[in-house]
N, C-alpha and C positions, 0 to 999 in steps of 0.2 A: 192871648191868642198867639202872639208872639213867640212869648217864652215856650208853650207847648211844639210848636211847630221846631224851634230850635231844640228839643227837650227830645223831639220823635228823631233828630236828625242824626240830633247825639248818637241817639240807642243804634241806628242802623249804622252809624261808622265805626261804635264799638263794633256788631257783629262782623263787619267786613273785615277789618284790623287785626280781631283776632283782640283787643283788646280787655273783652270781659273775661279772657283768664290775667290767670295774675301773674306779674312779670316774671319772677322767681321760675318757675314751672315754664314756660314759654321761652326760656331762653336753655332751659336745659335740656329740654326736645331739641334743640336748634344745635347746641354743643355733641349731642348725642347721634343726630344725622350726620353731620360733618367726619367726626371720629368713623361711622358704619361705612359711608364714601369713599371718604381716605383709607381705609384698610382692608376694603375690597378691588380698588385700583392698585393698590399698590401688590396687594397678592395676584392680580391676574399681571401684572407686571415682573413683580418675581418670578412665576411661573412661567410666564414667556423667555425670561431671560438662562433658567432653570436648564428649558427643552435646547434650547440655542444651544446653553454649553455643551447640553450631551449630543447630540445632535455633532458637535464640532469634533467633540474625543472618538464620536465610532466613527465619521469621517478621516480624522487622525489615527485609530488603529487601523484601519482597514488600508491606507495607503502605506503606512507599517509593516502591516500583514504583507499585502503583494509585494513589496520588494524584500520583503528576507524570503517570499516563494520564490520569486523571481532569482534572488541568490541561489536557492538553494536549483535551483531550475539549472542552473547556469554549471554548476558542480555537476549536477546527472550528466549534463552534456557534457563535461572535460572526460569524466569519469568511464560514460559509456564507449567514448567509441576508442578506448584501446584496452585490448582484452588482457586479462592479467593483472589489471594494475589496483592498486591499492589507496583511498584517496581518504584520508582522517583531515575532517575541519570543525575549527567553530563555530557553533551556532549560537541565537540568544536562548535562556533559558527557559523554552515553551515547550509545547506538548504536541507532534504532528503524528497527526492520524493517516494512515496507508491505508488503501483500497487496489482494485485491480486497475483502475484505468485514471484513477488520479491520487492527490494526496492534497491535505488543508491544515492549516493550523484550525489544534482544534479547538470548538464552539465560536469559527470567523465564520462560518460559512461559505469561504471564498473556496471554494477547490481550483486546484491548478491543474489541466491535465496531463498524464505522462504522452499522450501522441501514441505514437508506434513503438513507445520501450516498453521493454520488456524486465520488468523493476519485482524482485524479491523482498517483501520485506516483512515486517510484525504490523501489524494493526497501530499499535501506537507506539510513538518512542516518546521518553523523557531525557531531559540533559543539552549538557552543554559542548556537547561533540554529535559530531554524526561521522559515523564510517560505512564509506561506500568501496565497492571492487567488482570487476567485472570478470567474469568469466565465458570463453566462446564454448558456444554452441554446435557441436559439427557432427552430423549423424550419416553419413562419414565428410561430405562435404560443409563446409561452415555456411551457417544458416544466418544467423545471428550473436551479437553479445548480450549475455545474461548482466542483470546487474542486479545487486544484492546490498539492503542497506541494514546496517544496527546502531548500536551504541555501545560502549563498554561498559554502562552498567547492564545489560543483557549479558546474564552466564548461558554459556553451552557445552554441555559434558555427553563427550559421544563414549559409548558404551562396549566395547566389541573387541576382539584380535582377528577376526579376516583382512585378508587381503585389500578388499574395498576400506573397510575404518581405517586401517593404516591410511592407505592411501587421500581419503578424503581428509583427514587428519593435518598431515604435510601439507596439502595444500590451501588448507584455511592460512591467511595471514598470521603473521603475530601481534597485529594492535586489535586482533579480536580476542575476548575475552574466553577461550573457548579452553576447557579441560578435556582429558584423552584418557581413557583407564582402559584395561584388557576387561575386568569386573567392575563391577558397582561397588563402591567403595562406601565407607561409613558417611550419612550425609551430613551435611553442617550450613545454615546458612549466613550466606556474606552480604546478606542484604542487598540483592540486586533488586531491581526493578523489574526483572522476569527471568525465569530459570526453563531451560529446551533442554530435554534429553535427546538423545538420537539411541537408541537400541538397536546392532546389527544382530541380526539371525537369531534375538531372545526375546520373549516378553517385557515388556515393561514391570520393573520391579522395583522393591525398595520401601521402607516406614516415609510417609512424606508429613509425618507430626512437625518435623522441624522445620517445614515451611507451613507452619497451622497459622503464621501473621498475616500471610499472601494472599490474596484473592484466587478460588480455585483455577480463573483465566489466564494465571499471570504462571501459574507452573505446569507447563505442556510433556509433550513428547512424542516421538514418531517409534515405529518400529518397522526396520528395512527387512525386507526377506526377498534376497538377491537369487535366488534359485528364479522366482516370479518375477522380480521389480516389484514387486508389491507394497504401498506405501500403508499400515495405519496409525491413522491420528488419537491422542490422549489429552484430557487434562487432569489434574488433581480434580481428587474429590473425597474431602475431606481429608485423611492420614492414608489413604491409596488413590489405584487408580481407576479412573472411569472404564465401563468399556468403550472399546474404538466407539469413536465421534463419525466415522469416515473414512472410508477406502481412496486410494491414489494408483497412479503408476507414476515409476521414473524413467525419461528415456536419454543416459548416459549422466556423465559424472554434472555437468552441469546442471542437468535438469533436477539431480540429487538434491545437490546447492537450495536451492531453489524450496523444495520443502524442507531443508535444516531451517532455514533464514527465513521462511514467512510465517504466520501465523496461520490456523487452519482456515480460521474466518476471518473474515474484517467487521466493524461496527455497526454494518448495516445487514450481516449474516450470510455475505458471497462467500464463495469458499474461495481466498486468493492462489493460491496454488492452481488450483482448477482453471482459473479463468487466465492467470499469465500461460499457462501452457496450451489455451485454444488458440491465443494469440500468436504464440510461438508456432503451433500447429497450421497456423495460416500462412503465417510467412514461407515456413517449409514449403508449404504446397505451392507460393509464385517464385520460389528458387528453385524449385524443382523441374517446375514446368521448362523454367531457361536451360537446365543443364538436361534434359530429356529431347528438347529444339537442338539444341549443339551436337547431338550424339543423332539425331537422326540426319546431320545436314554431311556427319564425316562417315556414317556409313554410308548415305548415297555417293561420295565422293570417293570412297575407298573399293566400292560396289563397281565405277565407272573407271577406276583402276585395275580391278581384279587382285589389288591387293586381302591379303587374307587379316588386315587389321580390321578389315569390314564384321567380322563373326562377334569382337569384341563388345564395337559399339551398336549391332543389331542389339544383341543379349543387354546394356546397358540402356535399348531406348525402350528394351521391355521392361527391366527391372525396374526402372526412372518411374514409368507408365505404372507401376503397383503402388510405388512410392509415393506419387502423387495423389493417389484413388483415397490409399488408405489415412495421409495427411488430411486427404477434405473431410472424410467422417472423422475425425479424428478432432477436426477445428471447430466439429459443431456438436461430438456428442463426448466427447472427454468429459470424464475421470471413464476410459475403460482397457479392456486388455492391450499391449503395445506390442504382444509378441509377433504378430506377423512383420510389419513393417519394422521390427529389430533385425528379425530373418533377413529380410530383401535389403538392408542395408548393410547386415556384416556380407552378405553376396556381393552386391557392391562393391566390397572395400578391397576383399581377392580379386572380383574381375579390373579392379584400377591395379592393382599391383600387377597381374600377370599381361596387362597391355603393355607398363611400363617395361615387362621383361623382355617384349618384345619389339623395343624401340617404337610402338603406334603412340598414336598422341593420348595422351590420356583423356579418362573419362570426367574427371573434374579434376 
C-alpha cells in the first residue's frame, strides 16, 4: 500500500518537474531560451543606442548648419549696406540653395531668412568661395542696395557691343567669373558648375552640344531688348535653346544685375527675379511716400513765401504721387510693363536738376 502510494507520488513529481523528459533535451530548450533572451535584449539595446547616436549627429549638424548660416548671415550684412563693394569669402564645401526670401543649406532644412534684403542670386551655388557685391538702387532717388551673390565656378558670357553690354561689362567685378564678346564666339566648356549667357538686342544663339555633360538647368540665358527693358529667360535644351521660359522687365542698371546673377527659378518653382523686385517695388513705394511729404511741406512753405521755387516742388509732389500709385501695382503685380513709372522718374530727374539751377532746395 505503501509503496503504491509512494509509486503515485513519484509519477506526479515527475509531471511537475518536468522530469519524464529526459535530461539531454530539457536542458537544450533551456540553453536555446537564454541565447533567444539574450539576443533579443541586446538588439533592442543596440537599437536604442543606434537612434541615440544619430539622433546626436543631426543634432550636431544642425547646430553646424546654423552657425556657418549664421556666418554667412553676418557677410550679407557687412556686404549690404555699402554699395559698390565687392566681398569674396570662405565658405565650407556645401551646397546652399537661394530663394526669394531666404537661403538653407541644402537638404538641413533649416532656412535662414533674408529680412528686408534684397539678395540676387542662382537657386544653388557649389564650392568653397562665395562672392557677394552690392549695387544701389536709385530710380532717380536711392531706394535701396541690391545684393548679388555667386561663385567662380559660375561662368557668365554677356553677348553684345551696345552701349549698355559695355557698360554693364565694366562694372561687374573682376573676382567674377564673367566673359565679354561683341559676338558669340566658338563654344568650349570649362567645366563650370553653371554657364549664364546674357544676349543684348539678339536672340539667344549658338550649338550647345558641348555643354551635352550639364544638366539642361544648369546652362541658362536672358535676352535684354533695351528699346522695352524687356527681359526673356532660357535654358538649354538638349544642343539648343528652349523657347523663353518667362518674360521680365528691368528698372535701371541695378535692377539688370539682378536678372544676369539670379536664376529664373528657385527649387521650389518661384520665379526669383520676380519676387526680389516686388520687394524692391515696395520699398520704393514707403521712400517715396517721404520724399512726396518733403516736397509738399516746401511748397507750402515756398507758397507762404511767394517764392517761385514753389512751382518746382508743386510738380514734384505730383510727379512723387504717380510714383508712388505706379510702385504699389507694381509691388503686387510685377513681372509687367515699367514704362510709365520709367517716364515720371527720368521727369523727375530734370525737374531736380533745374531746381538745383535755380538755387531751390532740392527735390531729393
Amino acid at each position: 500500500m505503501d509503496l503504491k502510494k509512494g509509486s503515485k507520488k513519484g509519477s506526479v513529481n515527475h509531471i511537475f518537474t518536468g522530469h519524464f523528459l529526459p535530461k539531454g533535451k530539457k536542458g537544450f530548450i533551456e540553453i536555446q531560451f537564454n541565447w533567444i533572451f539574450i539576443l533579443v535584449v541586446g538588439t533592442i539595446i543596440l537599437i536604442f543606442f543606434i537612434m541615440l547616436i544619430a539622433k546626436q549627429k543631426d543634432v550636431s549638424e544642425e547646430r553646424v548648419n546654423k552657425k556657418i548660416l549664421t556666418y554667412i548671415d553676418g557677410i550679407l550684412t557687412g556686404t549690404e549696406v555699402r554699395k559698390k563693394v565687392t566681398n569674396t569669402v570662405d565658405i565650407p564645401n556645401i551646397e546652399l540653395e537661394f530663394g526669394c526670401d531666404s537661403y538653407t543649406i541644402a537638404k538641413s532644412g533649416a532656412p535662414k531668412s533674408f529680412r528686408a534684403r534684397h539678395i540676387f542670386a542662382p537657386n544653388s551655388v557649389k564650392g568653397r568661395k562665395l562672392i557677394g557685391w552690392s549695387y544701389d538702387w536709385s530710380i532717380p532717388y536711392r531706394v535701396t542696395n541690391f545684393l548679388y551673390l555667386t561663385t567662380p565656378q559660375i561662368r557668365y558670357m554677356l553677348i553684345g557691343s551696345t552701349d549698355l553690354a559695355k557698360e554693364i561689362n565694366s562694372s561687374i567685378p573682376e573676382d567674377i567669373n564673367n566673359e565679354f564678346y561683341p559676338s558669340l564666339p566658338a563654344l568650349i566648356d570649362k567645366n563650370n558648375n553653371k554657364v549664364k549667357f546674357v544676349f543684348f538686342n539678339q536672340n539667344p544663339s549658338g550649338d550647345l552640344s558641348v555643354f551635352s555633360g550639364m544638366d539642361d538647368k544648369d546652362v541658362t540665358a536672358i535676352k535684354i531688348t533695351e528699346s522695352s527693358n524687356k527681359l526673356d529667360f532660357y535654358e538649354k535644351e538638349g544642343n539648343s535653346w528652349s523657347s523663353s521660359l518667362g518674360i521680365s522687365y528691368y528698372f535701371g542698371e541695378a535692377s539688370l544685375m539682378g536678372a544676369i546673377f539670379s536664376d529664373y527659378k528657385d527649387n521650389n518653382g518661384e520665379a526669383i527675379y520676380d519676387c526680389v523686385m516686388r520687394k524692391a517695388f515696395k520699398k520704393l513705394n514707403l521712400i517715396t511716400d517721404i520724399y512726396k511729404s518733403r516736397s509738399e511741406s516746401l511748397y507750402e512753405y515756398y507758397n507762404s513765401m511767394g517764392d517761385n521755387c514753389k512751382t518746382y516742388h508743386s510738380s514734384a509732389k505730383t510727379k512723387l504721387g504717380e510714383i508712388k500709385s505706379f510702385s504699389n501695382i507694381l509691388s503686387q503685380g510685377f513681372p509687367q510693363d515699367i514704362s510709365s513709372i520709367k517716364t515720371k522718374s527720368e521727369e523727375l530727374f530734370s525737374l531736380n536738376d533745374y531746381a538745383q539751377l535755380d538755387s531751390c532746395t532740392l527735390i531729393y
